[in-house]
Every structure is written in C-alpha cells, then in structure tokens.
C-alpha positions as CSV (number, residue, x, y, z in Angstrom):
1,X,226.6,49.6,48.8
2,X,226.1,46.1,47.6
3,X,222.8,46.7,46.3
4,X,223.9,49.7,44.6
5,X,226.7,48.3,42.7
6,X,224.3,45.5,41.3
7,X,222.1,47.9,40.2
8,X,224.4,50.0,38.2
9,X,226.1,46.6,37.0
10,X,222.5,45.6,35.6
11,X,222.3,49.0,33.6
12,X,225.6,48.9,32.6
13,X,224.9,48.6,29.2
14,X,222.8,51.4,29.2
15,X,225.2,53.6,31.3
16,X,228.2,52.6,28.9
17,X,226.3,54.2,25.8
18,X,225.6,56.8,28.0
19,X,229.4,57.8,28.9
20,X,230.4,57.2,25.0
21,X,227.6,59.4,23.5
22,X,229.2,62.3,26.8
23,X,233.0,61.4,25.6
24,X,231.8,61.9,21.8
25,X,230.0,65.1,22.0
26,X,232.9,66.8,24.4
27,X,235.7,65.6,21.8
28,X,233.3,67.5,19.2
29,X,233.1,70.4,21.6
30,X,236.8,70.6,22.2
31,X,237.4,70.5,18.3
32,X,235.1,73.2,17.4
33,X,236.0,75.6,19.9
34,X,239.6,75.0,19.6
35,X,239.9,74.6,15.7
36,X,243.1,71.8,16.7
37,X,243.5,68.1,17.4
38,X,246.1,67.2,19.7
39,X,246.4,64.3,22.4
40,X,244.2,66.7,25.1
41,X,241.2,66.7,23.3
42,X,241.0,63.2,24.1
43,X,241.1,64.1,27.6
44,X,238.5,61.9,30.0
45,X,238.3,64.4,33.2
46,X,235.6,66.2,31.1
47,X,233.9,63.4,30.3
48,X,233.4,62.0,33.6
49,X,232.2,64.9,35.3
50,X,229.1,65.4,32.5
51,X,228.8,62.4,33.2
52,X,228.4,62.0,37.3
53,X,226.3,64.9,36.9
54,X,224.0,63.4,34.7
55,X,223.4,60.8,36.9
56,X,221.1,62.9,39.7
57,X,218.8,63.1,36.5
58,X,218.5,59.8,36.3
59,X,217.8,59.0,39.9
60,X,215.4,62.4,39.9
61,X,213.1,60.8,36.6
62,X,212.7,57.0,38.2
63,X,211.7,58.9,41.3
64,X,208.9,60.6,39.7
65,X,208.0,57.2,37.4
66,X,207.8,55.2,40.9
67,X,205.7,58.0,42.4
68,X,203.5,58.4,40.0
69,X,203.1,54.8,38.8
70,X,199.5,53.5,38.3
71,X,199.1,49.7,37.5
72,X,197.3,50.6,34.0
73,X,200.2,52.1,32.7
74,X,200.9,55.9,31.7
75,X,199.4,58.0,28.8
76,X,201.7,60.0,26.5
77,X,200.4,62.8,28.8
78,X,201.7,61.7,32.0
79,X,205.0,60.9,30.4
80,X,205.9,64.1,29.3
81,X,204.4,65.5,32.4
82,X,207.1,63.2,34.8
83,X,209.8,64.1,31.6
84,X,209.5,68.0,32.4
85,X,208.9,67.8,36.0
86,X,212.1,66.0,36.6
87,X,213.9,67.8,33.9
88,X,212.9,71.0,36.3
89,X,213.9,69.9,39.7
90,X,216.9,69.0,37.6
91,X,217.7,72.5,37.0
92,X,217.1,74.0,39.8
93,X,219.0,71.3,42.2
94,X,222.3,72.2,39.4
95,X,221.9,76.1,39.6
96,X,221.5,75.7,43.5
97,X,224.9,73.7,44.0
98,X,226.6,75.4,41.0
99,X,226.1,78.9,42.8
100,X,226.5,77.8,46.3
101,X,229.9,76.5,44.8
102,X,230.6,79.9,42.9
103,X,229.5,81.7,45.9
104,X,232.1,79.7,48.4
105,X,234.9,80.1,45.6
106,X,234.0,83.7,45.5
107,X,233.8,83.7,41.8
108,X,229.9,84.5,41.0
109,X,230.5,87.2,38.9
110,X,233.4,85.3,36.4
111,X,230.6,82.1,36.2
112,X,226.9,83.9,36.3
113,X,227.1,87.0,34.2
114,X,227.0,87.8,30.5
115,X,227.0,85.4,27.5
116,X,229.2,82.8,28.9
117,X,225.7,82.0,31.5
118,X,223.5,81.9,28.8
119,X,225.8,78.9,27.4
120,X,226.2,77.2,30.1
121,X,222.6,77.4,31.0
122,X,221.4,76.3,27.4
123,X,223.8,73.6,27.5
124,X,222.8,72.3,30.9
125,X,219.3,72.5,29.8
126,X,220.2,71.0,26.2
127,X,221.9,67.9,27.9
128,X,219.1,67.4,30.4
129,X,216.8,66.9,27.8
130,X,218.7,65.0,25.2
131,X,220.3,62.7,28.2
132,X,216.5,62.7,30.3
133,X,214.9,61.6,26.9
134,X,217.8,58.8,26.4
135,X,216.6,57.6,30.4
136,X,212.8,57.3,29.6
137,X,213.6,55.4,26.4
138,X,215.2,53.0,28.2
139,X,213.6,52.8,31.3
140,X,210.3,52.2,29.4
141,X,212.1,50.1,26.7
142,X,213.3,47.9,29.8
143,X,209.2,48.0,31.7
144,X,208.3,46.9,27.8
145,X,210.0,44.0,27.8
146,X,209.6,43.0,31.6
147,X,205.4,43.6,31.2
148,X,206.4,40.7,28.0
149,X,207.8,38.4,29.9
150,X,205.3,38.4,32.9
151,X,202.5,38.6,30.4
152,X,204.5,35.1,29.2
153,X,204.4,33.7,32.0
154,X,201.3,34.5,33.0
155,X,199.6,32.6,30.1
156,X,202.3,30.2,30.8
157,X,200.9,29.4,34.2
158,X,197.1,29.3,33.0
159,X,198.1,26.7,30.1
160,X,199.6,24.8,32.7
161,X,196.6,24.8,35.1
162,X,194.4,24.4,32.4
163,X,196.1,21.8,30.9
164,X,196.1,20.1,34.3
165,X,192.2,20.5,35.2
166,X,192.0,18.5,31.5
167,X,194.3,15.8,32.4
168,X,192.4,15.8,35.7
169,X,189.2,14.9,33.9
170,X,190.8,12.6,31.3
171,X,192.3,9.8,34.0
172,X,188.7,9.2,35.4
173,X,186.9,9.0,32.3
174,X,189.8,6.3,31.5
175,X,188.7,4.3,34.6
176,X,185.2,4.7,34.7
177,X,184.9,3.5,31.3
178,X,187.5,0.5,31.2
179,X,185.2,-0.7,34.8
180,X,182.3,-0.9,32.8
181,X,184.3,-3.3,30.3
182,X,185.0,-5.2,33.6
183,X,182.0,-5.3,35.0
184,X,181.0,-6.7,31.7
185,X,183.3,-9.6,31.6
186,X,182.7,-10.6,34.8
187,X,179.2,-11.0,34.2
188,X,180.2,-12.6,30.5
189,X,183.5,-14.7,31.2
190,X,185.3,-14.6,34.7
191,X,188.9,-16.0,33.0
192,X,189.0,-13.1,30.1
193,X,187.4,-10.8,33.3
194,X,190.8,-12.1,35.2
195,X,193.3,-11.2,32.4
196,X,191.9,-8.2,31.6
197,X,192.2,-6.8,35.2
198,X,195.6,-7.8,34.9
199,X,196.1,-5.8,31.7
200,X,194.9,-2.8,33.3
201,X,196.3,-2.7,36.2
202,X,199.0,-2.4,34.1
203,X,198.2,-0.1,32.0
204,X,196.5,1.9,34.5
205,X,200.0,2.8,36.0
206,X,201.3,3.8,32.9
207,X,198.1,6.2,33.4
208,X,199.2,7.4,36.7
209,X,203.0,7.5,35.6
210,X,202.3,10.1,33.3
211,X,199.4,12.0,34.7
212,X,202.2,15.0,35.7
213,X,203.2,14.8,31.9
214,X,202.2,17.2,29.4
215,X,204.0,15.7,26.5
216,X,205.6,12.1,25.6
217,X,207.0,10.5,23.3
218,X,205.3,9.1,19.7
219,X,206.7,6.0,20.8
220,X,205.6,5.8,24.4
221,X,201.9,6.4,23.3
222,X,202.1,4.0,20.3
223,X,203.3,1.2,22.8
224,X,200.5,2.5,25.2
225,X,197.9,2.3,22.6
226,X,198.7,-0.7,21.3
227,X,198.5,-2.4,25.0
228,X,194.9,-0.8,25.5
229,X,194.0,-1.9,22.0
230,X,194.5,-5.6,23.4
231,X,191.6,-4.9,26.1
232,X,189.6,-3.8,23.1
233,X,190.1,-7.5,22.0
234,X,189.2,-9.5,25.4
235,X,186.1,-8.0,24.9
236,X,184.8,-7.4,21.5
237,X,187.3,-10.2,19.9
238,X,188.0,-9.9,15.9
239,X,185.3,-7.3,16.1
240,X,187.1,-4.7,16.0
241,X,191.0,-4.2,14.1
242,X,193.7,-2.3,14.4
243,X,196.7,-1.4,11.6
244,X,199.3,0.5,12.7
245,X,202.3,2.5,10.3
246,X,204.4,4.5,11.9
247,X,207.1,5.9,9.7
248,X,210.4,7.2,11.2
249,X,209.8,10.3,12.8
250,X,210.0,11.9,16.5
251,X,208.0,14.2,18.0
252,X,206.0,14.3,20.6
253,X,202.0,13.8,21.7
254,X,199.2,14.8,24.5
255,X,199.0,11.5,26.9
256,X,196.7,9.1,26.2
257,X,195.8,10.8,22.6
258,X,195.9,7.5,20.9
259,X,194.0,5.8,23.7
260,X,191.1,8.5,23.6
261,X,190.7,8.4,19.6
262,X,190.6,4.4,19.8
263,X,187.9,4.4,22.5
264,X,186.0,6.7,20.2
265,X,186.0,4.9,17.5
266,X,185.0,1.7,19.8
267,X,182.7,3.8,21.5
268,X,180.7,5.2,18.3
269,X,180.6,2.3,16.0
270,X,179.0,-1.2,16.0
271,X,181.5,-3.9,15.0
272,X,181.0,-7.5,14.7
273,X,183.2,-10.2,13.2
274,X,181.4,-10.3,10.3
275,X,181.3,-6.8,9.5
276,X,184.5,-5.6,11.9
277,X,185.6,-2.0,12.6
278,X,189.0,-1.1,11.0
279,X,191.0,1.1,12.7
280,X,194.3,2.3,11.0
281,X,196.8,4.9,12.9
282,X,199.2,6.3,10.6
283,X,202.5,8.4,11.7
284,X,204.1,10.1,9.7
285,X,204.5,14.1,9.6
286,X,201.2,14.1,11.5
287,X,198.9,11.1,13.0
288,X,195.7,10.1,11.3
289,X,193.8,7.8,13.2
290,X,190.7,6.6,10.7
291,X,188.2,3.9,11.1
292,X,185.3,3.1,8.8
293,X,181.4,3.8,10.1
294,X,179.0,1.7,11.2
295,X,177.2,3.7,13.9
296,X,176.0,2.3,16.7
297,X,172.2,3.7,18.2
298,X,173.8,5.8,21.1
299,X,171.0,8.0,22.8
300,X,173.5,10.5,24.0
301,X,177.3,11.4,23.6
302,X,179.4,14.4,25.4
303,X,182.2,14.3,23.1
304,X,183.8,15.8,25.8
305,X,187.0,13.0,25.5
306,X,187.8,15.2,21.9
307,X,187.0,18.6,22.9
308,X,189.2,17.7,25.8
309,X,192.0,16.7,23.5
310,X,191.7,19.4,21.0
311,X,191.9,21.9,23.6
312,X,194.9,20.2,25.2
313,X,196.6,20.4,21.9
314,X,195.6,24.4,21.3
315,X,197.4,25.1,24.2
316,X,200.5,23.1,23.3
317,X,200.5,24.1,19.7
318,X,200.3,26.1,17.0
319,X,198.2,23.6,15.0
320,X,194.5,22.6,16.1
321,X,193.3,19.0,15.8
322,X,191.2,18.5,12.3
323,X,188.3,16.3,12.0
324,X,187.2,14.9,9.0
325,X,183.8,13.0,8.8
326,X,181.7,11.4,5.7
327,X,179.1,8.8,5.7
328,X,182.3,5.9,5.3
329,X,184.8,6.7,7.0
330,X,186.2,8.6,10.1
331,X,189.3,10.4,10.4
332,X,190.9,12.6,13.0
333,X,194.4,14.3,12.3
334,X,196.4,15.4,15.4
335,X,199.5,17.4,14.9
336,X,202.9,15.8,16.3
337,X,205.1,18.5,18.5
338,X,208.4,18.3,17.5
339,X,211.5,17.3,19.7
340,X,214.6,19.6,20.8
341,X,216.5,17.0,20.0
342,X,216.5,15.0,16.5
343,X,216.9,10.4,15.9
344,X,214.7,8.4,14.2
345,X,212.7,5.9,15.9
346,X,212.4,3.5,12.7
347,X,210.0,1.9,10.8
348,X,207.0,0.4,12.3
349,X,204.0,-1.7,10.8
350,X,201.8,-3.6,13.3
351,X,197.8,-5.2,12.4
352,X,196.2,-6.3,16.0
C-alpha cells in the first residue's frame, strides 16, 4: 500500500493533467449533448470514473514496456507495437467486465445494441488511444531524462577517476624530481641540503593535503608556488626569477598547476646569474605563466607533467590550456574556473 501511494505521489503531476484533460472533455460532452449550462455539468462523479478506468491502461502499457524492454532501447516499431498491443488487451479486459456487469444487471440488451454501442465503443476506443498516447509520452519523456542523468553521471564518475589516476601520477613526479634537487645539495652544500629538506617537508604536506582535491583556490596555489619557487633558489640562486601580479580576482585552479609550469620552465631552460631565467605569472581573467628561452641540451623530455595538466583542465572545463611558443619567449595560458561564490582577494605584486 505504502509503495503504491509513493508511486502515484511521484506521477502526480502527470496523473493531475490527466484528470483535468478527463474533467474538460466530459464538461464539453455534457454541453453539446445537452445544448445548457447549469451547475450539473460541472458534476465530478463523471470525471472520476473515466478516470479510474483509465488507469488499467496505464498499468496494462508499463507492463508490456517492462516485458519487452531490451537495454538498447526500442525502435519506433516496437513502440507502436507495445502501443496497440496494450491498447487491445485494453479493450477486451473493458468489454469483458462491462458485459459481465450488464449481464448480472440484466440489462444487455438497453447497453450492447444499436447505435448507442457503436458510441460507446468508438468512444472507449477513442479515449484509449488519445489517453494511451498521453502515457507513452510521458513514460518515455520520464526514461529520456532518467537515461540523461545516468549518462551524467556516468561521465561524472570517469572524470573523477580519471582525474584521480592524473593526480596519482602528478604527486610522484613532484617527489622524485625535488629528491634529485636533494640529492644534489647534499653532494654540493649539506646546510642549504638541510633547509631545503625542511622546506619540503613542508611543502610536501601541502602536496598530500590536497591530493583528494580537484580544485583550489587562486590563492592557495599562488602561496604554494611561491614556497616551491624558494627551493628553486637554494639551488640555482639568482639564476633563475620570478615576478608575480595577481590582480583581484577568484576562481579556482588544478593543484599544483603553478608548481608544474615553474618546474618546466626550470626544467627546459639554462639560467645563470649572468644571463637568468625570468619567470613572470600573471592573474588576471586567466593565468599566463611566461618565461624567456634559453634552452638547455636535454636528450629526452616526456612532457607528460603538461599533457597531464591540460587534460586535468579538459575535464574540469570548458576551456583547454593554450601554449604559445617562439624562439624568445615561453608562454602557457591556463583558464581560471570560477567560484560559486563571488569576493576579491586583492591586489598582489611579488619579484622572488
């Protein structure tokens, strides 16, 4: 009984257009056979009972959709096929119970003979079809939009464990490549070897802290970049500089996007004191990160850090990552995704 009522309280929209559309054409049936409105043409007993025996119909067609449901979907074919199928059993369940009823009342001869038969039977088979064909619109209207929603998610769920098996990757190619640095300074200068391992244990958490994270804040990652810019420094010195101007704006940013696009351009280009690399990150409707070229001799590079990122950000956005690369200068242009919720983060202007 429960499960019932919750099932007719979900349709209830449905049934509700259903019992107005009834109520309408009876009130026009009552005013063109009686040529007179008075207060009984309004009457709702009529109403009601097209409309209770409409319902078997209903019940009859989703029987026949369940039955013959096939997980590629139905051609226009098997629609109309279910549509006239039900439509019959329809029929002949009403003529069965409408004569057993006339044939207990004793009055088969006043309802199933002459014209007034033909009426009734061309307006039971009239409101079959006009009332089955309202059913299979909606029921089909209701699979359209339920198919949606699971197709939704679906892509939903392999974004997210996409996006995930990316992240995955990203964290240890952080690691591996800021050990190297390290192992480096170790070998170079055990103090700056010391305060850098202290710098990145720090940072490294920030790394963990956020490896669940599809999304954070502008700020977050400029703070983060920034802090991993400093390691840049205990290494390579005044070798390499950074200029940051971040406008005010909110949004939004893959993890670690600021990071990668500073290794890269670390990674890819020779700087020296003399002849440093400078690296300028600029927020404003979008970030730029550019740096001037100086390439370094590297016998073989991946680039599987950016495709990483640009694929993270195809699946978050609408926008794609742009590159833009000349014998000078370096540039990559990530798209910011925007916030929910709107407030300015202010000005910002910072050279490292």
């Amino acid at each position: 009984m429960k499960n019932s009522l919750t099932k007719i309280w979900q349709h209830r929209y449905f049934l509700l257009f259903v019992f107005l559309f009834v109520y309408t054409q009876v009130i026009y049936i009552r005013i063109a056979i009686r040529r007179v409105i008075n207060i009984h043409i309004f009457d709702i007993d009529g109403p009601v009972a097209v409309f209770i025996t409409l319902c078997p119909l209903f019940l009859i067609i989703a029987y026949f959709i369940k039955r013959r449901q096939k997980p590629e979907g139905f051609s226009i074919k098997e629609i109309l096929k279910i549509f006239f199928i039900s439509i019959l059993v329809y029929s002949l369940i009403g003529m069965i119970v409408m004569t057993t009823f006339a044939f207990i009342a004793g009055t088969m001869e006043q309802n199933f003979g002459g014209v007034l038969n033909t009426l009734v039977i061309l307006e039971f088979l009239m409101n079959s079809f006009i009332y089955g064909g309202f059913f299979l619109a909606y029921y089909y209207y209701r699979q359209n939009i339920a198919n949606q929603q699971q197709l939704i998610e679906s892509n939903q769920a392999l974004s997210e464990s996409r996006i995930n098996q990316l992240k995955a990757q990203l964290n240890p190619h952080f690691l591996f490549n800021n050990l190297n640095v390290l192992d480096q300074l170790i070998s170079e200068n055990k103090e700056k070897a010391s305060d850098f391992l202290n710098e990145f244990a720090e940072i490294y958490r920030y790394v963990l802290q956020i490896s669940d994270k599809k999304l954070v804040p502008i700020n977050e990652e400029l703070d983060f970049a920034e802090k991993y810019f400093n390691l840049i420094k205990h290494k390579y010195g005044k070798a390499y500089q950074l200029k940051i101007k971040f406008e005010d704006i909110t949004g939004e940013v893959v993890p670690l996007t600021l990071q990668l696009l500073l290794e890269n351009a670390v990674r890819h280009n020779l700087g020296t004191e003399q002849n440093p690399i400078y690296i300028e990150i600029t927020i404003n409707e979008k970030i730029t990160v550019s740096n001037n070229v100086v390439p370094k001799h590297i016998t073989h590079t991946s680039g599987k850090g950016l495709n990483n990122l640009k694929e993270q950000y195809a699946l978050l956005s609408n926008e794609q990552i742009k590159i833009e690369t000349s014998d000078k200068k370096f540039t990559v242009i990530t798209p910011i995704i925007p916030l929910h919720a709107s407030g300015g983060n202010g000005q910002r202007s910072t050279i490292i």
